[in-house]
N, C-alpha and C positions, 0 to 999 in steps of 0.2 A: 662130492657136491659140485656144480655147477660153478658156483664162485670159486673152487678152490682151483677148477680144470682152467679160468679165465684168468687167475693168478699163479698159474705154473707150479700150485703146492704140490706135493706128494701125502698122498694120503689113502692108506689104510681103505681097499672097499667095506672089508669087514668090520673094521671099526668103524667105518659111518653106517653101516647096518643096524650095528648097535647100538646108535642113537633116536634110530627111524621104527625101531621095533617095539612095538608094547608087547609086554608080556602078559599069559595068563593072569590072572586076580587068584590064581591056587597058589603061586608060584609066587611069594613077595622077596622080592630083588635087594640086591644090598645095598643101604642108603648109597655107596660113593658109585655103582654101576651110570654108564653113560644114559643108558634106556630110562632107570629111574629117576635121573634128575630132570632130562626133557619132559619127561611124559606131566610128572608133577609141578615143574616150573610153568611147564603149558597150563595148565591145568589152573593155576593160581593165576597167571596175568592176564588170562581171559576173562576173568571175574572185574566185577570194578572194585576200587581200591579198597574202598571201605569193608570190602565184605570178605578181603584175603585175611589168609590163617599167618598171621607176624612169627607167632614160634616155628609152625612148620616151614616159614621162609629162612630165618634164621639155620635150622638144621640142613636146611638145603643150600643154604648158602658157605657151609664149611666144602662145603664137594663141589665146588663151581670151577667148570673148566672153559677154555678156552670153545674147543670144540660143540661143546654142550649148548655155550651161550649162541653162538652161531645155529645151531638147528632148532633153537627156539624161535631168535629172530626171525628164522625164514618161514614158517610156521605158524606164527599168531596172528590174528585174524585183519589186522587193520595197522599202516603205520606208526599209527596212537601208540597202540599197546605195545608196537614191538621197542618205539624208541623209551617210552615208560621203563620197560623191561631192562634195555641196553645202561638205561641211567642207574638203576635201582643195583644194575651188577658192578658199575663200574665204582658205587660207593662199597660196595664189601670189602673187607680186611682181606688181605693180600690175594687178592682177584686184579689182574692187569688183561685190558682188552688184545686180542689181536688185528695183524692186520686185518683178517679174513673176518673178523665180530667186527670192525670198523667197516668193512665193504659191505657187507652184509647189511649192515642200517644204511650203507648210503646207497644200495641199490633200489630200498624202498620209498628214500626221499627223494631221488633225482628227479621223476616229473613233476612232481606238484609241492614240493617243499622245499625252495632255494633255503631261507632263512636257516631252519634247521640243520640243513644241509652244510653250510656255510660254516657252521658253529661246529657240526662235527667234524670238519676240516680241522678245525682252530683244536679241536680236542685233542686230534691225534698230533698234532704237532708239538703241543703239551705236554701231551703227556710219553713223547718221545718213541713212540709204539715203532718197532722194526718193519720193514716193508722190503718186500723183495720187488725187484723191477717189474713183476708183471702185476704183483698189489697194486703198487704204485700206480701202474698206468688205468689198471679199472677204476681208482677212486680220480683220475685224473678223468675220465670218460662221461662218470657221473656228476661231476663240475661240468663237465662242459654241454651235458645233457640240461642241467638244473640252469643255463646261462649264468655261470659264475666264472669266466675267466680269468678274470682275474685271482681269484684266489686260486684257481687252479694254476697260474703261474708264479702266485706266493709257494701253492705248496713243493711244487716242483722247485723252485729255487733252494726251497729250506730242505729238500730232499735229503743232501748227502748230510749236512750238520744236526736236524732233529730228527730224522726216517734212518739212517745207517743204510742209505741206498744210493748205488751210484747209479744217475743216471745210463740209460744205454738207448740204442734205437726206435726200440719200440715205445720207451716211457716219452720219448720226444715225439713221434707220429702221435701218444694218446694226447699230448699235448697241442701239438700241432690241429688233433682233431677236436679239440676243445674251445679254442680260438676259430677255427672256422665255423664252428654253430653261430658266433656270434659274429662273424663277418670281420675278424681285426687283422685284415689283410698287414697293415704294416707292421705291425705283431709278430703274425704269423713268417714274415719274411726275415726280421731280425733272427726266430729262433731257427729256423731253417740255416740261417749262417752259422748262428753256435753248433747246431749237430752237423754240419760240416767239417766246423772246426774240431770239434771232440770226438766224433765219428768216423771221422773220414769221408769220400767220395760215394762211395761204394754203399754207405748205410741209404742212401733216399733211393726207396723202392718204391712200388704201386701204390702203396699205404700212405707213402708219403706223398706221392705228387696229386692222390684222391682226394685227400684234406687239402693242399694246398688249391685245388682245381673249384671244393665247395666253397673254402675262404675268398676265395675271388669271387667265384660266383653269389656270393649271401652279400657279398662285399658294393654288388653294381660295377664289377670291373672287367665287362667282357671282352677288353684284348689281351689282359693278362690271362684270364681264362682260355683266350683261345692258344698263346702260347701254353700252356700247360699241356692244356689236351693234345695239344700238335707233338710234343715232345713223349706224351703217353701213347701217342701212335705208332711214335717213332720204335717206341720199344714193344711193342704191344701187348699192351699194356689197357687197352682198350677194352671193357667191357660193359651187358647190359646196366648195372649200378652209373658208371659212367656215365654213359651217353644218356638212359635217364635223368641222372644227374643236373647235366649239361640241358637238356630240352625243356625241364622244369624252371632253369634259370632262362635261358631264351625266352622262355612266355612268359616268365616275370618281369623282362625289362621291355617288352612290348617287342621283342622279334618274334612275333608268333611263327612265321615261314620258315626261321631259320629252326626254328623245333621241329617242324615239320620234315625238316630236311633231317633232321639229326633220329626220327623217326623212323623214317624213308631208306637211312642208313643202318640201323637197327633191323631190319626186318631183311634188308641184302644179306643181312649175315646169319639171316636164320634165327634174329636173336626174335624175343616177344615184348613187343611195349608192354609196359605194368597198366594196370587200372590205372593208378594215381597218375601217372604220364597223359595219358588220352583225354583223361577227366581236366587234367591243369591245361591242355590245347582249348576242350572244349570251352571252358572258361575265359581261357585267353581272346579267343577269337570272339565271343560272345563281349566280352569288355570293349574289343575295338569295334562291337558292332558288323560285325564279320559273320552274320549270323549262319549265311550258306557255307562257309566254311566250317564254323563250329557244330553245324551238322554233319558235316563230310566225317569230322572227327568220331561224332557220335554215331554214326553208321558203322565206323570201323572198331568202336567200342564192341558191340552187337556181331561183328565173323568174329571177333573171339574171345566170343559168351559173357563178355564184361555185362552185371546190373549197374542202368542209369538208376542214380539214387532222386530224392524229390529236389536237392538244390538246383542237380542240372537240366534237368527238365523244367525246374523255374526259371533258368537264366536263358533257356531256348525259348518260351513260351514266352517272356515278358519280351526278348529282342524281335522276335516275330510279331508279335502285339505293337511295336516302338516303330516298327515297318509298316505297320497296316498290314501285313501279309496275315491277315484273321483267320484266312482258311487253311493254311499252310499249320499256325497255331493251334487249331481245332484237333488235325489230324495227329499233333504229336501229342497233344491233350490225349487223344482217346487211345495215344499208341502205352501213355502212361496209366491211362486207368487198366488195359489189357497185363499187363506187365505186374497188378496187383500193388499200383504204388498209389495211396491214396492221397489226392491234394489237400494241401492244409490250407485255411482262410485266406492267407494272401495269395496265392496263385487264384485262388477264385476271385477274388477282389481285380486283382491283375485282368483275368478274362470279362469280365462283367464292365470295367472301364473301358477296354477294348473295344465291347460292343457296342456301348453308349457312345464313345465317339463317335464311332461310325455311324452312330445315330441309326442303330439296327436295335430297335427294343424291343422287337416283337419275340426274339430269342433268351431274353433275359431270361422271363417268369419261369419257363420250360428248362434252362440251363440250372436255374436256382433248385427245380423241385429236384431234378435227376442229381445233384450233387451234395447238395446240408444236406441229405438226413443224416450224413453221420458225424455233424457237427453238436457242438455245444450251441444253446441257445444262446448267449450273448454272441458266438459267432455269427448265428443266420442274421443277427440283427447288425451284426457289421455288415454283410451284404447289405442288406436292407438299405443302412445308408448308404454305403457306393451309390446302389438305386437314386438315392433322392441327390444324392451330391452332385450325380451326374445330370440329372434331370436338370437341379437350377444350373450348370457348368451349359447344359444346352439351352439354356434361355427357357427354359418350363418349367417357370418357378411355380406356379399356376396348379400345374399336374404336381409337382411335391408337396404343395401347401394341403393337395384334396386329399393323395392317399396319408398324408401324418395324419391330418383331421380325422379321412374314416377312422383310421385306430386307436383314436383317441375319443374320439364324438358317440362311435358304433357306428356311423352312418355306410349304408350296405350304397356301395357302387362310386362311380363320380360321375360329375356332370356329363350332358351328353357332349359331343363335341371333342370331349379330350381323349382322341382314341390312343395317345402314346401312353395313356395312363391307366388305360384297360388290358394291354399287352402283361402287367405284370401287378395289378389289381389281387387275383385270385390269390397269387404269388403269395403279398404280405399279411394275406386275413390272421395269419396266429404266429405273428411278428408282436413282441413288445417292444416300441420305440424305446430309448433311452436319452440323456441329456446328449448327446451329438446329432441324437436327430433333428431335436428343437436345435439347435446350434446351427445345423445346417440351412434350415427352411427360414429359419428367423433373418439369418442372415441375407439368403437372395432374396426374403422381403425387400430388406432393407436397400439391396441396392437397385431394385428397379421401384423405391418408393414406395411400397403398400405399408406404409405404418400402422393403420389400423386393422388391417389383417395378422401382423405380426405383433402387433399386443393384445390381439384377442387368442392368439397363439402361445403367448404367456401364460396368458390368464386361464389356455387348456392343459402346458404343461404342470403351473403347480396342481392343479385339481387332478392331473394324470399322476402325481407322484414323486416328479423329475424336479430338479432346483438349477438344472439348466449349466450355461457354458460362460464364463467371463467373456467373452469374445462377442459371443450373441447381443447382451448388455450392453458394453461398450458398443457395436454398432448399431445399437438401437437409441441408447441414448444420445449417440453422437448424431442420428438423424432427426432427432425431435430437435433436438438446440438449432441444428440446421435448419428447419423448418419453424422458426420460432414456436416449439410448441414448449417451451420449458416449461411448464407445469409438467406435463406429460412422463417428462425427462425425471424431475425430482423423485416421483412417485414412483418411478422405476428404480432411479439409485434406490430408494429407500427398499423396496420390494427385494432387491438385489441382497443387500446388505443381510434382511431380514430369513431370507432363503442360506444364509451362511457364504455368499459367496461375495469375495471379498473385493471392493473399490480399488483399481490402479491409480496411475498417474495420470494415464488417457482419461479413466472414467471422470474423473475430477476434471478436468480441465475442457474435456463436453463441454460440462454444466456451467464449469467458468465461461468459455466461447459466447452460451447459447445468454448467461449473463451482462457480457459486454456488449452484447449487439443490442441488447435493451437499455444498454447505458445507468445502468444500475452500479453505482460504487457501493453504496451501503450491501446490499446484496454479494455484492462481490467480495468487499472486505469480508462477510459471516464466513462465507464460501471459504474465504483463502486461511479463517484460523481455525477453520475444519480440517483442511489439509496440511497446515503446518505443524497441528495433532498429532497427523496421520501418516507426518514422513514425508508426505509430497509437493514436490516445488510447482508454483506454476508456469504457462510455455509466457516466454518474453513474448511472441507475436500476439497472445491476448492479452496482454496488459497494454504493450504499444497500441494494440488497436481499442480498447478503454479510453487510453489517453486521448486518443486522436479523437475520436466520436465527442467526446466530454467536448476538447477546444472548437470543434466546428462548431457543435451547438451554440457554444458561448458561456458553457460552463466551465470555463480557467479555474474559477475557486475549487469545484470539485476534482476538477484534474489532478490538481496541485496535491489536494487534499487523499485521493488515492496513492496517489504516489507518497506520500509522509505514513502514512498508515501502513502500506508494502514494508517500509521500511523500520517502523515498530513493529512488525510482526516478523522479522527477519529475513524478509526476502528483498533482494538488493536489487533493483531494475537497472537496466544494463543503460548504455550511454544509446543506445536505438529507441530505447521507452522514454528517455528525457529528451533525446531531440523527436522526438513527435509531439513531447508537450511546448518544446522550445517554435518548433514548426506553427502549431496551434495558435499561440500566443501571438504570433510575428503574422498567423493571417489574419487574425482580426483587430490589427493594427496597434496590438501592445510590445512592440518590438524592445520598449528599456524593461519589463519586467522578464522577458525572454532574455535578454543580456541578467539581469539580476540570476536567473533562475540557471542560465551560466556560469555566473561565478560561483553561486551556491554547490552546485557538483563537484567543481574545479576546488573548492577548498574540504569536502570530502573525499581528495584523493583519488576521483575519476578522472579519466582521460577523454575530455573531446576529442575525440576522434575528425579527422576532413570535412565528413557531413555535418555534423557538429558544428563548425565553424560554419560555411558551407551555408547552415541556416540563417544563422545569424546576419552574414554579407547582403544575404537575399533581403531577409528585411529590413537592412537599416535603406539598401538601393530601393525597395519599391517607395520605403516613408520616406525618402528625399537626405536622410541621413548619409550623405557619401563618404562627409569624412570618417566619420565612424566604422562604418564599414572599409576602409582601406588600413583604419587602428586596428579591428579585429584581421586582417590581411596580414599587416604586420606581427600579429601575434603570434600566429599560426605560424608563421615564417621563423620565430624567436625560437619556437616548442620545439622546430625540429621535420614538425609536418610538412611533407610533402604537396603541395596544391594539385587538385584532380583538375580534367577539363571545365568540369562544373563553375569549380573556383576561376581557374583563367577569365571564361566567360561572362563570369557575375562582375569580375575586376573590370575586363575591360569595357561592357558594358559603364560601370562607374567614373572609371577613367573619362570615358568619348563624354556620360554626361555634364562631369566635372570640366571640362575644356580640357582635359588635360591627354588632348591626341597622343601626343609623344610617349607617354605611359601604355597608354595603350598599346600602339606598336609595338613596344619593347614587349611589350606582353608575350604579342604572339609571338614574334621571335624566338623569344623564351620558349614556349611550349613547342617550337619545332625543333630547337637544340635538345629540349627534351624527350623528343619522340612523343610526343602527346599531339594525335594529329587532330587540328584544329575541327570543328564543328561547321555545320550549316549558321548555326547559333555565331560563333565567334564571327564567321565572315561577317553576317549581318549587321552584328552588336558595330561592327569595327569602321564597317562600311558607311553605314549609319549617322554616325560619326565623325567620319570623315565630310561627308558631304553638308555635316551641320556645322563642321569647322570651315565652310568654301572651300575644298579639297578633293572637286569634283574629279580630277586627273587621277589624283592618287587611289582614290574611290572604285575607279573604271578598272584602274590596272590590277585591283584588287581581286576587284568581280573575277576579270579571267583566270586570275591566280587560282580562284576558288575554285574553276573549269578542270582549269587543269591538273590540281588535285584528286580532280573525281568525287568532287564534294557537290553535288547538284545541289544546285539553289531551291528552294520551293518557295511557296505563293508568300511567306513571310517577309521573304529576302527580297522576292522583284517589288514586292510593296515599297518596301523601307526603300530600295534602290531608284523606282522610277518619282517616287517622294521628294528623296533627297537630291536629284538631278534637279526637279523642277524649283525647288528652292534655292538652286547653284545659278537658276536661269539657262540649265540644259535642257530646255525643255526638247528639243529637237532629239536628240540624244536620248531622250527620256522614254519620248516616243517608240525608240527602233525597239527599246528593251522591252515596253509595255507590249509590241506584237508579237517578240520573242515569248514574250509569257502567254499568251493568249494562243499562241500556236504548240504551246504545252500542256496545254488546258485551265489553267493557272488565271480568276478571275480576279479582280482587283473588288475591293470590299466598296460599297457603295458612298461612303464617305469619300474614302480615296480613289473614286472616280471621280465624283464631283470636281475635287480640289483639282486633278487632273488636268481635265475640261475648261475649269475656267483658267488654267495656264496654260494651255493650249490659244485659249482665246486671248487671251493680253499676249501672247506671243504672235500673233496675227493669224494664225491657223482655224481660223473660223468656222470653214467647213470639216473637219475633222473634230472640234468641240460639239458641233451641232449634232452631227454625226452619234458621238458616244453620247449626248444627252438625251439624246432620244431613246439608244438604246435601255438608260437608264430609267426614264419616264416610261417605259415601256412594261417596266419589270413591275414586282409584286412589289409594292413601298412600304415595305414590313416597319420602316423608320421613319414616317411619314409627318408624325409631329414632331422629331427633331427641329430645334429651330434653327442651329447652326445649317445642317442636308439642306433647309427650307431656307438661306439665307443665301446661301454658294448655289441652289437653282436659280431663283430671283437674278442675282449677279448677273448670272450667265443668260438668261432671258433676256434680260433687259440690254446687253449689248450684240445677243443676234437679232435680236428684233431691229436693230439700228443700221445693221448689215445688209445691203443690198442681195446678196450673197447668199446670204441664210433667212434672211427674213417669210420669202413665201415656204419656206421648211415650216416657220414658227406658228406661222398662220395656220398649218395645217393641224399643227398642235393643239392650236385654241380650238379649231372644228371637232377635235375628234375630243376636248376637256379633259386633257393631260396639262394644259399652261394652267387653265381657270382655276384649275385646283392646288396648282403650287400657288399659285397667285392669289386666293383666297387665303393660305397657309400664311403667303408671306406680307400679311398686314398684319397678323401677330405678331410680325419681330418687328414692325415697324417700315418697311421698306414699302 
């Protein structure tokens, strides 16, 4: 036997004759002959259990030998039976397995059966079964085949104490070669020392440096690898297994070239690359997109006589397809239909994508007919969709909406005009769509908007049979909420449901969106204890924006009242959903129940967060509440919280308007030690401030500070700035900035012109107030019945009028009934 020549037995040819021979049916054998117990043990374990003859195993089982048991195993039709068989022998009265009845089942288990595998390691160790060194190294072989190293170095260790085997050179190479299937380079290195040690120098031969050259290489360790091989050189030691070996690993760690080399080298020596070598290049190159090279490979597959199988011909056709190179793909397309190797659905899916990007559909219909027919129909109907996938992927959503509908309508042809969708018309006449085709078409409705072509597409798939795609649903429904058509929406969840297919997290939270933008809490609360039914949370950004819409309105109490109701039905709104109702509250000037509605969180155990606070600062500063706002400052300061620039800006802000300049600075100070760089917002707030403390100086040096920063001022900051000079009495000063702004484009708001103007004019600048008053009388007076605008014009009329200087300016004013009109205005206010 084959097992016994792989374990160095000695054995009898003509006694294993004996066991392989049936004899005549004239001729009945002696129950104990070796022929008669195989033939009949055969004979019974082929059957299944239930239906074996117990007595006749019994009698068979007084005559059970070692050898016997062995050419059954190898013998019965399926590893099932033979391990069934192995088990059934090793319970018989005084029946002991050998090694050779132990290799013999683990030759059968070593591909596809670790477990069992594993267990009959454990057996033999058990049950103390003798093994000669070369047993030993075959059941070491089939471990390492089965990826069980480790036990194959359990069993080898327990060798000499439960096997009565002393290790020698070759049971450590089966070892060594066991370890390197699984790549345990430093494994494999320690035991290479022990057979050193116990071996001597002289034992590590080609055997061994082979194993240790795959252990590196399975390992990812290509320079221990290449010492190896340099060293197998050395001795030559080199051959095609080898350097196979070696170019297989090379194109597994992405050296493609250097396999190539290792090839290159192979073929000097007369030796023949293997199939699997050529095929592992092609693939190689093909991974790195190297596709002209992994054709070079596959031309050299082809001088000798290697067949491309359909994997590599898919991994050339799709990287050629990935190139655009279509033509190139075409030709080894038809080199593989020549070659009799038929494409399976993806590779035709593959070409059919190709084409469509290329936006070449006139080849489609004609590539479909010449390739399905020898598919299944569910296959041609995957092309089919490629077809339509591609169509809406090219923007002709239009063309896929008409050919689904023919096949579902019956209608013969499509509209005129759409010749991309007559290329492959013919094509789908005795296509049955399926739920991916609605899935597809439903969907580029959706996203170029045809909602009502995509629920009357619904409304053809259930009538066609189909219950459609989750996917389609959700972005159908999530378009109608979008488009307030909620009604639309419900009746589709319901539709959905009622088709069996089943409501997400998305789907719910559609319907919730499409809810909140209607501002419906009662609706919303049914909504949310339908989902909390159904397992599903809702998204925090539709509840915050419930909230918010609620408090713009001015509905606080429902606000409020959503949010309490979230929270009886176990869903916890995050501290982002309560500072939008805190935010709400504080813009429609309820800033203490916005503080109450802050404590209320803060004593269930939430954390205001920055913004949080943040809120709160903002509205005590807009309601005049400063002090308040500088208590919540403080607070936030206690917690641990870190202040944003936000925070700086609201503070200092408070600060300048509380009088309390010195605060303020310290502010920003702060925020520059902190690396928190100061705002357009901070300069102004501060600047502002300054100049309403008479701190017109320190004010100026600010401005530039802010320059120099590279913090550009805008039209907010030269307001506040050329404001607060003129209230410092800089008006001259006030001036320069006011042209600096005006030659940034940056216009002063028509109020704060005025005020301008007329300190321009109490500073004696007469001709320059007149100047920008006119230009102001000049503009569109969208503010015209303000009485204050209409108080500060009058003002200023009434002392250029008085002006030698300006006076025939004013005159001209009154001609053209730009004064008459302020001046009609300004007997409303009294003046």
């Amino acid at each position: 036997m084959a097992l016994r020549r792989i374990a160095g037995a000695s054995t009898s040819s003509s006694f294993f004759k004996s066991f392989t021979t049936v004899l005549p049916q004239a001729a009945e054998p002696a129950p104990a002959s070796p022929s008669y117990l195989a033939h009949h043990l055969l004979d019974e374990f082929s059957r299944p259990r239930a239906s074996r003859d117990g007595e006749r195993l019994r009698r068979l089982a007084a005559h059970l030998t070692a050898p016997a048991v062995e050419s059954v195993i190898a013998r019965l039709p399926s590893w099932r039976h033979a391990l069934d068989f192995f088990r059934w022998a090793d319970e018989q009265p005084g029946f002991r397995h050998s090694c050779y009845s132990f290799n013999a089942m683990a030759s059968l288990l070593r591909r596809r059966q670790p477990a069992h595998l594993d267990r009959l390691a454990a057996d033999a160790l058990a049950a103390g079964c003798p093994m000669t060194p070369g047993a030993l190294g075959f059941l070491l072989r089939c471990l390492g085949d089965a990826g069980l190293p480790d036990t194959a170095a359990r069993v080898f260790d327990s060798a000499r104490a439960r096997l009565s085997c002393t290790p020698n050179s070759y049971t450590f190479n089966c070892l060594l070669d066991a370890l390197a299937k699984a790549g345990r380079a430093d494994d494999a290195e320690a035991r290479l020392q022990e057979m050193l040690v116990k071996c001597g120098d002289g034992s590590v031969d080609k055997y061994t440096l082979t194993s240790l050259l795959q252990c590196y290489s399975n390992a990812g360790r290509p320079d221990d690898a290449n010492d190896v091989f340099q060293r197998m050189s050395q001795h030559g030691w080199v051959d095609e297994h080898v350097l196979t070996m070696l170019a297989v690993a090379f194109s597994k760690w992405g050296k493609v070239d250097g396999a190539v080399e290792l090839v290159g080298r192979m073929e000097v020596l007369g030796m023949r690359p293997s199939e699997k070598t050529l095929s592992v290049l092609v693939h190689g190159f093909a991974k790195q997109r190297r596709i002209d090279k992994a054709i070079e490979m596959f031309d050299k597959m082809a001088t000798y006589g290697y067949v491309a199988d359909l994997p590599m011909y898919g991994v050339l056709i799709e990287g050629l397809c990935r190139q655009k190179k279509i033509g190139k793909a075409v030709k080894i397309f038809e080199v593989m239909k020549s070659s009799e190797v038929v494409p399976d659905v993806r590779l035709l899916k593959n070409m059919i994508e190709a084409f469509i990007h290329e936006g070449d559909f006139a080849i489609v219909g004609p590539f479909i007919n010449e390739n399905a027919g020898k598919l299944k129909p569910s296959d041609v109907t995957a092309l089919y969709n490629v077809v339509l996938q591609g169509l809406v992927n090219h923007g002709q959503v239009e063309v896929a909406y008409q050919l689904l509908t023919s096949r579902v309508r019956g209608v013969q042809g499509i509209s005129d005009g759409l010749t991309v969708g007559a290329h492959v018309f013919d094509t789908m006449q005795d296509v049955k769509p399926n739920s991916d085709s609605f899935n597809i078409v439903v969907c580029g409705l959706c996203k170029v908007k045809k909602l009502d072509d995509a629920l009357a597409l619904v409304k053809d798939m259930v009538g066609f049979g189909s219950k459609g795609k989750l996917l389609m649903f959700n972005d159908l429904i999530y378009e109608l909420c979008n488009a307030d058509r909620l009604d639309e929406g419900y009746k589709l969840f319901n539709q959905m449901k009622d088709l069996g297919v089943i409501p997400t997290e998305f789907t719910y939270n559609s319907l919730f969106y499409g809810i909140c933008r209607r501002k419906d809490p009662n609706g919303a609360s049914d909504l949310l204890r339908e989902m909390c039914t159904n397992g599903h949370r809702p998204w925090i950004k539709n509840c915050t924006e419930m909230v918010q819409q609620l408090c713009f309105s001015g509905r606080i109490t429902e606000a409020l009242g959503f949010l309490e109701e979230m929270l009886k039905m176990g869903f916890l709104p995050d501290i982002v959903t309560y500072s939008a109702a805190m935010n709400g509250l504080c813009k429609t000037g309820e800033v203490d129940n916005a503080l109450g509605l802050f404590r209320d969180i803060s004593a269930k155990s939430y954390l205001p967060d920055v913004v949080a606070h943040n809120i709160l600062i903002n509205g005590f500063r807009l309601s005049g509440k400063l002090n308040e706002a500088q208590e919540i400052m403080e607070e936030m300061l206690e917690k641990g919280l870190f202040p944003s620039v936000v925070t700086y800006n609201l503070m200092i802000d408070v600060w300048c308007k509380s009088g309390n300049i010195e605060k303020a600075v310290d502010c920003l100070n702060k925020m520059v030690d902190e690396e928190k760089s100061p705002t357009v917002v901070t300069y102004t707030s501060l600047i502002d401030g300054l100049c309403g403390a008479g701190r017109p100086d320190e004010a100026i040096v600010l401005w530039h500070k802010m320059s120099d920063k590279s913090c550009a001022p805008n039209k907010i900051a030269y307001t506040a700035f050329v404001n607060g000079l003129c209230k410092c009495g800089r008006v001259e000063t006030a001036l320069t900035y006011y042209e600096e702004m005006m030659t940034k484009g940056f216009v002063l708001d028509t109020f704060s012109c005025l005020y301008f103007i007329n300190a321009l004019i109490s500073n004696g600048n007469t001709t320059k107030g007149c100047e920008l008053l006119k230009e102001v009388l000049q503009r569109d007076m969208t503010q015209g019945d303000d009485l204050k605008m209409v108080g500060l014009i009058n003002k200023a009329v009434e002392v250029l009028s008085k002006d030698g200087r300006t006076s025939p300016e004013i005159s001209i004013l009154v001609e053209k009934g730009l004064i008459s009109r302020a001046q009609t205005m300004g007997k409303k206010d009294g003046n």
